[in-house]
Structure formats: structure tokens, C-alpha cells
N, CA and C atoms as a LAMMPS dump frame, in Angstrom:
ITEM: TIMESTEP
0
ITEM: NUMBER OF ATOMS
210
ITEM: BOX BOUNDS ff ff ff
-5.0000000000000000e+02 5.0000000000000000e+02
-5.0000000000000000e+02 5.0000000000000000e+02
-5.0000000000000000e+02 5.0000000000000000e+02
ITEM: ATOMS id mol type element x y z
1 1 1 N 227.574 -98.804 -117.455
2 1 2 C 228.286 -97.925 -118.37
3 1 3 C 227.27 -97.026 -119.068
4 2 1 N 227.674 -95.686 -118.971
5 2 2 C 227.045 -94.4 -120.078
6 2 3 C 226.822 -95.216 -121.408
7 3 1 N 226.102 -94.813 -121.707
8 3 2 C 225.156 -94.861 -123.115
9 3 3 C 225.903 -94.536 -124.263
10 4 1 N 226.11 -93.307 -124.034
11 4 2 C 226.896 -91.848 -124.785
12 4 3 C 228.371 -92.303 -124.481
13 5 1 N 228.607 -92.905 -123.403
14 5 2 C 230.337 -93.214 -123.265
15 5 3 C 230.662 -94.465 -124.606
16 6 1 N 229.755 -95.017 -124.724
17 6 2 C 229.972 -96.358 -125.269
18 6 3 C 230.085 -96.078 -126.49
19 7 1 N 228.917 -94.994 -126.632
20 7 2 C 228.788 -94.977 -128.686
21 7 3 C 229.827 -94.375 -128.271
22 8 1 N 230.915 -93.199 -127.718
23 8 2 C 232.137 -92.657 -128.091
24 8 3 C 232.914 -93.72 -128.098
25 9 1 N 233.261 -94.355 -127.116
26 9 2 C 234.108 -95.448 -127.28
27 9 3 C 234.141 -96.487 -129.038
28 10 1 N 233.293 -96.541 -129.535
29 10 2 C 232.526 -97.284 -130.575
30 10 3 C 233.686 -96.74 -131.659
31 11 1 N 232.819 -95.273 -131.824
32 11 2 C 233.446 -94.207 -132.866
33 11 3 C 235.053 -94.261 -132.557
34 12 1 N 235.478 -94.056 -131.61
35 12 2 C 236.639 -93.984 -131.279
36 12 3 C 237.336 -95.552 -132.203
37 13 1 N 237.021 -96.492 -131.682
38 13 2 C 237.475 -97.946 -132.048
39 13 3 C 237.173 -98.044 -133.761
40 14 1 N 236.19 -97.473 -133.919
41 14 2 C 236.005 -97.333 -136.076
42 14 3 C 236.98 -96.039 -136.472
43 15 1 N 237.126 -95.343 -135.964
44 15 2 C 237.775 -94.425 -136.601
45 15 3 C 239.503 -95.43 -136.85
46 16 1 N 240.326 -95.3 -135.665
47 16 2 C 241.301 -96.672 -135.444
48 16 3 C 241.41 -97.333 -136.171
49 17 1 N 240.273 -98.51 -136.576
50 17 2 C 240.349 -99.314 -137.641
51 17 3 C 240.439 -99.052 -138.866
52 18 1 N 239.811 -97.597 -139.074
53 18 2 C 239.442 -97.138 -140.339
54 18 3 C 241.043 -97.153 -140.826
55 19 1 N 241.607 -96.153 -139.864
56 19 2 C 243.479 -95.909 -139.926
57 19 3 C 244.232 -96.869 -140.659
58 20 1 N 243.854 -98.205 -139.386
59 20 2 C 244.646 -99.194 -139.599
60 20 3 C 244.353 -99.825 -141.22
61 21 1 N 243.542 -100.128 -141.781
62 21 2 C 242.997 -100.311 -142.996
63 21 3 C 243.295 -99.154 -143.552
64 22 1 N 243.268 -97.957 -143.892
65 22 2 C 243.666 -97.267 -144.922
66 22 3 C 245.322 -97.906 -145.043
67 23 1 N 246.059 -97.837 -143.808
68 23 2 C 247.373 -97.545 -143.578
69 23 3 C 247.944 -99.203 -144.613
70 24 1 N 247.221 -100.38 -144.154
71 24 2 C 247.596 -101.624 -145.035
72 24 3 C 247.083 -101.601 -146.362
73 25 1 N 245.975 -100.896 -146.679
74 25 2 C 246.229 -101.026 -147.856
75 25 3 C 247.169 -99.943 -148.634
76 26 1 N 247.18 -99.159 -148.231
77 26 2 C 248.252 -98.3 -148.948
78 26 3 C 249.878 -99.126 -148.926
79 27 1 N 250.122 -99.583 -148.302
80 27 2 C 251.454 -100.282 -148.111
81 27 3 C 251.2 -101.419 -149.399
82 28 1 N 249.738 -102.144 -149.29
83 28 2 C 249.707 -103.533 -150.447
84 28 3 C 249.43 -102.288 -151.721
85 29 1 N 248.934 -101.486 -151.634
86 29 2 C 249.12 -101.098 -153.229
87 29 3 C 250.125 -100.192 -153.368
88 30 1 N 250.911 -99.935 -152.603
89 30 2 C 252.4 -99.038 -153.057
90 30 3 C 253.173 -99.902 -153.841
91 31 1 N 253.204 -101.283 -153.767
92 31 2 C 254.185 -101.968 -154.498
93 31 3 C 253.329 -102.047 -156.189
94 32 1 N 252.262 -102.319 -156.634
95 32 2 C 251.763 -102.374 -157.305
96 32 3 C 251.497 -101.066 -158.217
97 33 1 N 251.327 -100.139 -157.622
98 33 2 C 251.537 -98.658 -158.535
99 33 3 C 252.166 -97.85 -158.078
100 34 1 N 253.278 -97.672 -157.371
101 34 2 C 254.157 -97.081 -156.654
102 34 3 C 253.996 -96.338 -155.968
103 35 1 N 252.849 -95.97 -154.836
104 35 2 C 251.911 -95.639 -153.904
105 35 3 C 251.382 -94.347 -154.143
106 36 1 N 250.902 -94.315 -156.031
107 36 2 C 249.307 -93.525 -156.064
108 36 3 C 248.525 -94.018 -156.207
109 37 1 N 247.512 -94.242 -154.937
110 37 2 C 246.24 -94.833 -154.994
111 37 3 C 245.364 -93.596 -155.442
112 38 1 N 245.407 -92.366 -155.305
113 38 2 C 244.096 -91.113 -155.825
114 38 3 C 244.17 -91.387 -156.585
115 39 1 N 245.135 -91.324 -157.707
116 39 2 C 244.974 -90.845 -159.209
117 39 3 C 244.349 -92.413 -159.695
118 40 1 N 243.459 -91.747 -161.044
119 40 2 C 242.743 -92.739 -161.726
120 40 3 C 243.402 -92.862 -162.881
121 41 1 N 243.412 -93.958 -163.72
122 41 2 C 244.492 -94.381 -164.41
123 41 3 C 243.337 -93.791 -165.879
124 42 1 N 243.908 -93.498 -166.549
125 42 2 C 243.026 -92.711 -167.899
126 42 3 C 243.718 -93.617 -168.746
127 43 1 N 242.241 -94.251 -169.49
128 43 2 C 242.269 -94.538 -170.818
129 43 3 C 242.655 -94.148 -171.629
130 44 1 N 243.354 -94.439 -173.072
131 44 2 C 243.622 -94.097 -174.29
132 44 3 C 242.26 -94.133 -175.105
133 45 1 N 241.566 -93.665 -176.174
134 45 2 C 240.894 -93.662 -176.802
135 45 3 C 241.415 -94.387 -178.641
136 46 1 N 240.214 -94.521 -179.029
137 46 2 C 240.696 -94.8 -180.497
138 46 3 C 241.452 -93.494 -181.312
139 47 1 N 242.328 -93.207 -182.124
140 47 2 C 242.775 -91.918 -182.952
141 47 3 C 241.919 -92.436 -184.172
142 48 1 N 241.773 -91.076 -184.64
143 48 2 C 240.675 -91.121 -185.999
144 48 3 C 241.412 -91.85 -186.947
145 49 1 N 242.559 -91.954 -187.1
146 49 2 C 243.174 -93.046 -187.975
147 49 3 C 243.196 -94.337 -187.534
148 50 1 N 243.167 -94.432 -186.137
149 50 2 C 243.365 -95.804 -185.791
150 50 3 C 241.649 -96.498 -186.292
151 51 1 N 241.106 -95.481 -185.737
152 51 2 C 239.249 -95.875 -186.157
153 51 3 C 239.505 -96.219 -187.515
154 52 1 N 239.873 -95.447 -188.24
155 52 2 C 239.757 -96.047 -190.229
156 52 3 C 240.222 -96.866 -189.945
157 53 1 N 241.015 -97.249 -189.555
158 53 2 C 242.208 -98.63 -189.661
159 53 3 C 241.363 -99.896 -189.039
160 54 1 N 240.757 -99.496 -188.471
161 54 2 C 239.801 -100.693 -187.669
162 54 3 C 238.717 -101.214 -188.508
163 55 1 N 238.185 -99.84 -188.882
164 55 2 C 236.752 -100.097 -189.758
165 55 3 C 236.801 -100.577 -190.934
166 56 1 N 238.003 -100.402 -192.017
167 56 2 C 238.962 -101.095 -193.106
168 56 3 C 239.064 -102.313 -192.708
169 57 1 N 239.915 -102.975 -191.746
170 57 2 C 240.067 -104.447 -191.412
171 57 3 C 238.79 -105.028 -190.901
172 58 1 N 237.92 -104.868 -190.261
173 58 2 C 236.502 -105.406 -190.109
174 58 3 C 235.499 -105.676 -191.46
175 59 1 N 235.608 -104.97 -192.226
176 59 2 C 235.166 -104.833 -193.475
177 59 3 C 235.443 -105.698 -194.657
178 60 1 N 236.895 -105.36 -194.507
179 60 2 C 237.235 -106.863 -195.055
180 60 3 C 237.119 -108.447 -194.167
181 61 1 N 237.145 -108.546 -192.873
182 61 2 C 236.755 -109.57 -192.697
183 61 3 C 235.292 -110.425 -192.44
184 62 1 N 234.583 -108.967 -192.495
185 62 2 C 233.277 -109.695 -193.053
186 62 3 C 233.004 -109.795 -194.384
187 63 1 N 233.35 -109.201 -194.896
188 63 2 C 233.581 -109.502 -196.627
189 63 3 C 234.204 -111.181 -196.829
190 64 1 N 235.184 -111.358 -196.041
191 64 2 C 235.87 -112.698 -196.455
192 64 3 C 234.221 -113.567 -195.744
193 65 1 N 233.963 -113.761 -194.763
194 65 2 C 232.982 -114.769 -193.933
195 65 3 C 231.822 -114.045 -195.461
196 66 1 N 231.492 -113.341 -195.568
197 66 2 C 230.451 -113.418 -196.554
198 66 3 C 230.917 -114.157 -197.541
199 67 1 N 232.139 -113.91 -198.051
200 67 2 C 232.475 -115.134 -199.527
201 67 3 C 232.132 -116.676 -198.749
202 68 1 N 232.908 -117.088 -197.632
203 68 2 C 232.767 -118.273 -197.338
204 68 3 C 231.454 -118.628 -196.961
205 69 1 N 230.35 -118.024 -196.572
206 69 2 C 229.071 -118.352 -196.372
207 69 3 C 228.564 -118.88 -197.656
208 70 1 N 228.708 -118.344 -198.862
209 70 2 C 228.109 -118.302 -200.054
210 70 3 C 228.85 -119.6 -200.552
């Protein structure tokens, strides 16, 4: 057998598989996000109020562990 026949044959047989594997996983993650696998799922961030609101309750609860240390 050709040399050059074989690596085509090769490529030929990975490309195929490649198919077959894109094709199952798209089917196992269609049920799971209703088959958009491109899109990337975007974070929410903190809102500048939610930040005060955080930095207020942390504050006081190291304030409380500082009373109870003492």
C-alpha cells in the first residue's frame, strides 16, 4: 500500500470521527442547554449597591468575631 494513500485514508477516518463526536455531543448537550453549545454563559457581576451591602455585612461580622476574641 501507497504511503500517501494511507495518510489519506488516516485523515479521511479522523475527519469521520471528528463528525461522529461533534454530532454526540451536541445531541448530550442539547438536552442540558437546549442545543447552544457556542454561546458562553456570562456572569453577573457585583452592583455597586450590592458591593456596599456586602462590605457593611462583612464588617459587622468581623466586628462581632473581634468582640468574641476579646
Amino acid at each position: 500500500m501507497d504511503l500517501e494513500k494511507l495518510v489519506a485514508d488516516l485523515k479521511k477516518e479522523r475527519d469521520r470521527l471528528g463528525k461522529a463526536i461533534t454530532a454526540l455531543l451536541g445531541s448530550a448537550l442539547s438536552g442540558k442547554r437546549g442545543g447552544t453549545t457556542s454561546k458562553k454563559r456570562k456572569r453577573g457581576g457585583l452592583t455597586p449597591e450590592g458591593r456596599r451591602r456586602l462590605s457593611i455585612a462583612m464588617k459587622k461580622r468581623w466586628a462581632e468575631r473581634r468582640k468574641k476574641a476579646m
